[in-house]
Backbone as ProteinMPNN parsed JSONL, in Angstrom:
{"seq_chain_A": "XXXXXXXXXXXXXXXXXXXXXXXXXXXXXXXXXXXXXXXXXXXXXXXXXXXXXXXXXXXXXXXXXXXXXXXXXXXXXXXXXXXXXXXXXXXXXXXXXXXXXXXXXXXXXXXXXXX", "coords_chain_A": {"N_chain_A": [[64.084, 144.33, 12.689], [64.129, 146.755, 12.174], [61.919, 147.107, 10.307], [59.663, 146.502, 11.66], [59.735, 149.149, 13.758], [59.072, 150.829, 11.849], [56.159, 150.376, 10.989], [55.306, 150.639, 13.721], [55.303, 152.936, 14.044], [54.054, 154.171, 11.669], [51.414, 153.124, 12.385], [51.528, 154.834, 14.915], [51.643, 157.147, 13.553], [48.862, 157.037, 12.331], [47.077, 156.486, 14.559], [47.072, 158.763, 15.796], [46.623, 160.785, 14.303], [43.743, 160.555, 14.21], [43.091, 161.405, 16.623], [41.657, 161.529, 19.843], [38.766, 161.033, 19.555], [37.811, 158.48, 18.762], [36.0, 155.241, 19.157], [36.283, 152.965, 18.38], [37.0, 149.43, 18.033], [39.716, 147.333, 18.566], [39.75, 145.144, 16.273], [38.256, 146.399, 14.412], [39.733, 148.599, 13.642], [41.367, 147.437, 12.191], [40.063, 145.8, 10.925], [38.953, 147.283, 8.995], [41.344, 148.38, 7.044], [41.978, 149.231, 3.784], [40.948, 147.629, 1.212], [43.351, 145.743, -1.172], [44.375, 147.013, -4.168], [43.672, 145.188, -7.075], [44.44, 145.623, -9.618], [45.72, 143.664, -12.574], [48.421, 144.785, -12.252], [51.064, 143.417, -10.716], [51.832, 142.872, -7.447], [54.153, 143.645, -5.282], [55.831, 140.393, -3.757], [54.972, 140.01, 0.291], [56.443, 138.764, 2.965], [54.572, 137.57, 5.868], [54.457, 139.162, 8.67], [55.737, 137.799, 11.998], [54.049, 136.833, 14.564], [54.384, 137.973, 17.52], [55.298, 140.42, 16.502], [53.553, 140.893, 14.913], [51.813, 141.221, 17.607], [52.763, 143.417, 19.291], [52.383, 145.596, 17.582], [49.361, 145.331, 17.154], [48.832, 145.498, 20.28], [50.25, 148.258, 20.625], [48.408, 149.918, 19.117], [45.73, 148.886, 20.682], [46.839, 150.205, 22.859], [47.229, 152.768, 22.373], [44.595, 153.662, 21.771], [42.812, 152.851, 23.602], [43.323, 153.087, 25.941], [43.811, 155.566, 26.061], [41.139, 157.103, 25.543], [40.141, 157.218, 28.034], [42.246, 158.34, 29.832], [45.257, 160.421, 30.006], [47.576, 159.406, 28.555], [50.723, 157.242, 30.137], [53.804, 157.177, 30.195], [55.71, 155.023, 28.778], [57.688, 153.979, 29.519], [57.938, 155.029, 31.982], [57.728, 153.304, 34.014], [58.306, 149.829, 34.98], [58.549, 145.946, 34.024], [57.377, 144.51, 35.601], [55.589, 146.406, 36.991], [54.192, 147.665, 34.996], [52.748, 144.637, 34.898], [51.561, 144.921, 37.168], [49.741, 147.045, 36.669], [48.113, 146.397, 34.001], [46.798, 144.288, 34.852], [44.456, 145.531, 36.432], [43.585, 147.639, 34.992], [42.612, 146.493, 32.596], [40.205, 145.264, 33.304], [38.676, 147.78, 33.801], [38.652, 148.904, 31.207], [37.391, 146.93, 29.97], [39.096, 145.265, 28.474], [40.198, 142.212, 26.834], [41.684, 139.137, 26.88], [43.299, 138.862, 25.174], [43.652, 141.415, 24.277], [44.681, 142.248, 25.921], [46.978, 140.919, 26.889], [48.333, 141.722, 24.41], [48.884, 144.627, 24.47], [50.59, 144.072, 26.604], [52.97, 142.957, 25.512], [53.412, 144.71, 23.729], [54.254, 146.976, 25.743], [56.17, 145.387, 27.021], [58.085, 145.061, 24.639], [59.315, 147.889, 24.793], [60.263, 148.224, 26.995], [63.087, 147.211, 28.529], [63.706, 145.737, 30.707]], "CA_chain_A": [[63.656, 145.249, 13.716], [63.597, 148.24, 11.085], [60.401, 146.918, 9.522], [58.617, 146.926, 13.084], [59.584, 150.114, 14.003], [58.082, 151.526, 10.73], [55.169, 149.741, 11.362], [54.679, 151.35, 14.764], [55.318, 154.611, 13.645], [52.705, 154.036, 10.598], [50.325, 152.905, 13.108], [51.133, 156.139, 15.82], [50.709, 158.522, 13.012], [47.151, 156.556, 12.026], [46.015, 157.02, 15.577], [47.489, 160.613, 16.339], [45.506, 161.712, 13.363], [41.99, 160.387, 14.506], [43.119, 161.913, 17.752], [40.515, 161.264, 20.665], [37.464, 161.066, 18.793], [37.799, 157.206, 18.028], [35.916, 154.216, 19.973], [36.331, 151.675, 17.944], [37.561, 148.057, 18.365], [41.315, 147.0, 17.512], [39.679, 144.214, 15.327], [37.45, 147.438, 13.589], [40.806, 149.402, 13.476], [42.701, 146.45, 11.721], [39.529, 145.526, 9.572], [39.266, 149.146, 7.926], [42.146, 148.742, 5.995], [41.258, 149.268, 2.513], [41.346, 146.573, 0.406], [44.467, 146.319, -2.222], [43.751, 147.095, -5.774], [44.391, 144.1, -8.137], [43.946, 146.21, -11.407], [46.68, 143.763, -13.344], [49.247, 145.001, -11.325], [51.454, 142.407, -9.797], [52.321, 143.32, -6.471], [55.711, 142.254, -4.476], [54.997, 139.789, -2.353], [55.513, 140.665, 1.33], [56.453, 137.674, 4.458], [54.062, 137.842, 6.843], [54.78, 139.573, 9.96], [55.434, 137.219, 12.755], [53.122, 136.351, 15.713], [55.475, 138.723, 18.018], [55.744, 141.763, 15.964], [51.808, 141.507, 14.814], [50.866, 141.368, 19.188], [53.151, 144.621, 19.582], [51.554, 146.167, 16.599], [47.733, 145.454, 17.956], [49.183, 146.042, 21.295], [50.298, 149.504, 20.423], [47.329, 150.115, 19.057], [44.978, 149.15, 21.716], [46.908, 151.463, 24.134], [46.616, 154.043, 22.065], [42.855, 153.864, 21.866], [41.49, 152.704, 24.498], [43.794, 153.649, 27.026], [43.72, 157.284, 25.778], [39.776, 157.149, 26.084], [39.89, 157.497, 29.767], [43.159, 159.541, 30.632], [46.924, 160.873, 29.223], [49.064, 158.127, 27.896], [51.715, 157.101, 30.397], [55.29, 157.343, 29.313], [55.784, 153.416, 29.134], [59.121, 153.847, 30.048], [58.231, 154.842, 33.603], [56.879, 151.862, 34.718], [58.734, 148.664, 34.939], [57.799, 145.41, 32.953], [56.488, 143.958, 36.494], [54.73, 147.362, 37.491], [53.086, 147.021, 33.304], [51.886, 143.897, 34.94], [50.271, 145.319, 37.924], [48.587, 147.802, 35.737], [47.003, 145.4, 33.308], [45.395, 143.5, 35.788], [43.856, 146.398, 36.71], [43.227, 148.548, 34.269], [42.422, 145.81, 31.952], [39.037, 145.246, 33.941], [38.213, 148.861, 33.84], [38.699, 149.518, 30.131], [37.075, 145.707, 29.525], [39.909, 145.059, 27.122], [39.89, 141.094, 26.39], [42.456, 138.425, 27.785], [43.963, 138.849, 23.941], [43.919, 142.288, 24.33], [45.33, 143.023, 27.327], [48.345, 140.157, 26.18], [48.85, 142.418, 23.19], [49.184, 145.733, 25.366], [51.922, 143.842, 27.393], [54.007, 142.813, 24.192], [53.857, 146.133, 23.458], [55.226, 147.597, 27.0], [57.519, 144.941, 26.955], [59.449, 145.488, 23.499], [59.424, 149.292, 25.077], [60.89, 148.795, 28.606], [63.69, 145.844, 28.184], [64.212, 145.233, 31.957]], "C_chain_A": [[63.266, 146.592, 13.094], [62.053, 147.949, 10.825], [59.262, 147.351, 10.626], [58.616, 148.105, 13.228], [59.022, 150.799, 12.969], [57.004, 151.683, 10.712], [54.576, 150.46, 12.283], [54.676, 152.388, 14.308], [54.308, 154.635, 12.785], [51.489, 154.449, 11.549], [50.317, 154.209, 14.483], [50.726, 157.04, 14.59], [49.402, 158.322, 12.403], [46.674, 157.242, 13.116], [46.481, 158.398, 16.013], [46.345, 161.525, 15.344], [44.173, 161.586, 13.632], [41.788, 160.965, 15.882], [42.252, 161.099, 18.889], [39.525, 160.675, 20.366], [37.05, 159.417, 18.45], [37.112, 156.292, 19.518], [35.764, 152.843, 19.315], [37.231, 150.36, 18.436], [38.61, 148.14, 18.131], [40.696, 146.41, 16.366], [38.535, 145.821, 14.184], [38.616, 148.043, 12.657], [41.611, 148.47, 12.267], [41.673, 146.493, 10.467], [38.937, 146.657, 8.355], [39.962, 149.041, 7.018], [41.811, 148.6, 4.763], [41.806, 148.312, 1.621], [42.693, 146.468, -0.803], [43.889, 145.849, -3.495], [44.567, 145.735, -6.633], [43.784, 144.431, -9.303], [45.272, 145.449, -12.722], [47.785, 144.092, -12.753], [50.186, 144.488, -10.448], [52.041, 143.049, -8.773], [53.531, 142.287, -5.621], [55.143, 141.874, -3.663], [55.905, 140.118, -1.227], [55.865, 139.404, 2.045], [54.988, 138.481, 5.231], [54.618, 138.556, 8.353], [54.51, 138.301, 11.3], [54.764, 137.025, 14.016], [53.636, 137.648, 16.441], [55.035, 140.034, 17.719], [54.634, 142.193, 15.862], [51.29, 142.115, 16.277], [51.252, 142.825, 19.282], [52.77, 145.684, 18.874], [49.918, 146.435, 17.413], [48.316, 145.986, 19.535], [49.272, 147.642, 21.262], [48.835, 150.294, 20.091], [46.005, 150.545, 19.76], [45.261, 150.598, 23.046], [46.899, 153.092, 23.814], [44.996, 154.678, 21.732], [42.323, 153.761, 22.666], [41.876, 153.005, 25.703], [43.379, 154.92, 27.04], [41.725, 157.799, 25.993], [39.324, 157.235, 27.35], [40.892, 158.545, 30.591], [44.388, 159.375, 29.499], [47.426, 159.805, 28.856], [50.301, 158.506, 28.463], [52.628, 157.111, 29.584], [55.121, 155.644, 28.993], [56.63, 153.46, 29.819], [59.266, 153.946, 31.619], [57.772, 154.309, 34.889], [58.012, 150.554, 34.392], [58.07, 147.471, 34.598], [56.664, 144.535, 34.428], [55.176, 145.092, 36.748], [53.625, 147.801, 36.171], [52.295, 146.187, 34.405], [50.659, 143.936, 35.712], [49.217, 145.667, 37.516], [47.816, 147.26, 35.087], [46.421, 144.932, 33.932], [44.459, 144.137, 36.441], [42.586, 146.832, 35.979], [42.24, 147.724, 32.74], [40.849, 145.524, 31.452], [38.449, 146.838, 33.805], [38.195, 149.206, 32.141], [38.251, 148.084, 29.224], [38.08, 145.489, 28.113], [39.638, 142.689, 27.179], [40.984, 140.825, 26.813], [43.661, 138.661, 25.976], [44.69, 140.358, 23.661], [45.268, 143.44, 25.178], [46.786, 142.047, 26.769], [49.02, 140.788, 25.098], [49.308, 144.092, 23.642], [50.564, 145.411, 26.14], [52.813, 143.466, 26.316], [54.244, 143.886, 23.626], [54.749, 147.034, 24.485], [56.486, 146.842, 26.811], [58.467, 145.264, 26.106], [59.702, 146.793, 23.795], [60.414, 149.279, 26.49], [61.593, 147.234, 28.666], [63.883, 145.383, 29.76], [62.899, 145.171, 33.023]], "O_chain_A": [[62.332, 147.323, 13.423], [61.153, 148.688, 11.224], [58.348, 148.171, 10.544], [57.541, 148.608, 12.903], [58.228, 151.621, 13.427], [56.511, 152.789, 10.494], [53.487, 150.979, 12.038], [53.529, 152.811, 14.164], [53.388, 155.307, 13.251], [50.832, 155.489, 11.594], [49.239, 154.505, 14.997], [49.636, 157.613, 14.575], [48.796, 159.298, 11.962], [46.028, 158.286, 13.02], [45.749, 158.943, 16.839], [45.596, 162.476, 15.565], [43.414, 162.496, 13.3], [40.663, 161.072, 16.368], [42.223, 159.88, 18.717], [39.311, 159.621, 20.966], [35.979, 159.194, 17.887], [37.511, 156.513, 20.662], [35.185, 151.854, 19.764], [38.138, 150.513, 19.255], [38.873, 149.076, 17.375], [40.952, 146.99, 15.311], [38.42, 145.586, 12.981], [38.619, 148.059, 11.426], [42.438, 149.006, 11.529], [41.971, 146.942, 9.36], [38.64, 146.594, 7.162], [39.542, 149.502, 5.956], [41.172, 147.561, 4.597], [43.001, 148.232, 1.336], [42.858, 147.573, -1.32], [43.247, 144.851, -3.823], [45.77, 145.485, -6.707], [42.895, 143.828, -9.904], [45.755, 146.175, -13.591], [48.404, 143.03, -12.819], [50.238, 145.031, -9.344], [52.867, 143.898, -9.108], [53.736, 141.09, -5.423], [54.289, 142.378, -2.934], [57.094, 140.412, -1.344], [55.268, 138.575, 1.358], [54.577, 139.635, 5.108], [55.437, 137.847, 8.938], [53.376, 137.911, 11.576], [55.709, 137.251, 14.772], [53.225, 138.636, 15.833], [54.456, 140.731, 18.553], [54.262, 143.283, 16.295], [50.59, 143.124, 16.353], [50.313, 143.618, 19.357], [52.78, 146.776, 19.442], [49.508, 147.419, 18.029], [48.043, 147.164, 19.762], [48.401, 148.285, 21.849], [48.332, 151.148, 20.821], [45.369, 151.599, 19.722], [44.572, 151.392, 23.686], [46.706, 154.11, 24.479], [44.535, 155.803, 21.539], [41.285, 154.403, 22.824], [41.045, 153.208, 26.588], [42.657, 155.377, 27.926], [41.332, 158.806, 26.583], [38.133, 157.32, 27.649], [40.618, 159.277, 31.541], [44.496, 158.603, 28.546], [47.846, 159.499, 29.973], [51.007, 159.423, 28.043], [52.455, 157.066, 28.366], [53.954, 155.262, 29.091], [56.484, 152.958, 30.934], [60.089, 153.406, 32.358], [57.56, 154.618, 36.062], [58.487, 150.579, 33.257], [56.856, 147.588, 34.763], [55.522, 144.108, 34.261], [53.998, 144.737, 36.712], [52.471, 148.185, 36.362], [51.306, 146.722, 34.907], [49.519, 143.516, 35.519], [48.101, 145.17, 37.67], [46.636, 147.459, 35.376], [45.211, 145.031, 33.728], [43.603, 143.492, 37.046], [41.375, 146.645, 36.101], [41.408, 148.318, 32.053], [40.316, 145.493, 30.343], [37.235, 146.709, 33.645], [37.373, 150.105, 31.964], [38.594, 147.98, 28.046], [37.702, 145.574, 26.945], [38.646, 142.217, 27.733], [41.66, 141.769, 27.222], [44.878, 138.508, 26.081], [45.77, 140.568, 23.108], [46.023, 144.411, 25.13], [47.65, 142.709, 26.195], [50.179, 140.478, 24.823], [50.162, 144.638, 22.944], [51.463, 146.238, 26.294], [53.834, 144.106, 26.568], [55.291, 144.057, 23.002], [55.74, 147.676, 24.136], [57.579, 147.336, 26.532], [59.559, 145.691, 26.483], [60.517, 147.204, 22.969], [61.131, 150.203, 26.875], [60.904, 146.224, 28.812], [64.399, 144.265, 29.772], [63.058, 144.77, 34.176]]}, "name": "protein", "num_of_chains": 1, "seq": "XXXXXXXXXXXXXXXXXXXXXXXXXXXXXXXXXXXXXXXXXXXXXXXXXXXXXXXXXXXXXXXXXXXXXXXXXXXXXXXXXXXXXXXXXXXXXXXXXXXXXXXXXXXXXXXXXXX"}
């Protein structure tokens, strides 16, 4: 659970720093990352991040981009995981997020608001 939360935090202070200004894709956002140097260098190998942890990752993500492109960024917290669901079905349609997208936005509310 440490590793995730790192992770998110990585990924808020990525998008806090590009602030507003950003309309790019998640899949843009993800495929940016700069390639890793293989100068000789053996690098530790990592696990993969599981299915789960990656959605709440892109999840986070998306709601920090593309949500924030139209208005403030709700608390999460003061919404309930049903009243999340309302919202996505909504908002989902208005900010044309993708059926992958919008599934990765709710894995994100959810690991945020346990009840």
């Amino acid at each position: 659970m440490n590793r995730i939360a790192c992770i998110i935090l990585c990924l808020v202070v990525l998008v806090l720093s590009e602030c507003k200004t950003t309309s790019r894709s998640t899949a843009a956002i993800v495929a940016a990352q700069p390639p890793k140097a293989s100068v000789g260098v053996k690098e530790e190998s990592k696990p993969p991040l599981d299915s789960t942890a990656t959605a709440i990752v892109l999840g986070q993500t998306v709601y920090t981009t593309k949500c924030y492109q139209c208005h403030d960024l709700p608390r999460v917290t003061d919404f309930s995981r049903e009243d999340w669901s309302d919202i996505m079905i909504k908002m989902s349609r208005k900010a044309h997020l993708s059926n992958t997208e919008t599934d990765q936005v709710l894995a994100f509310v959810n690991n945020i608001v346990k009840q």
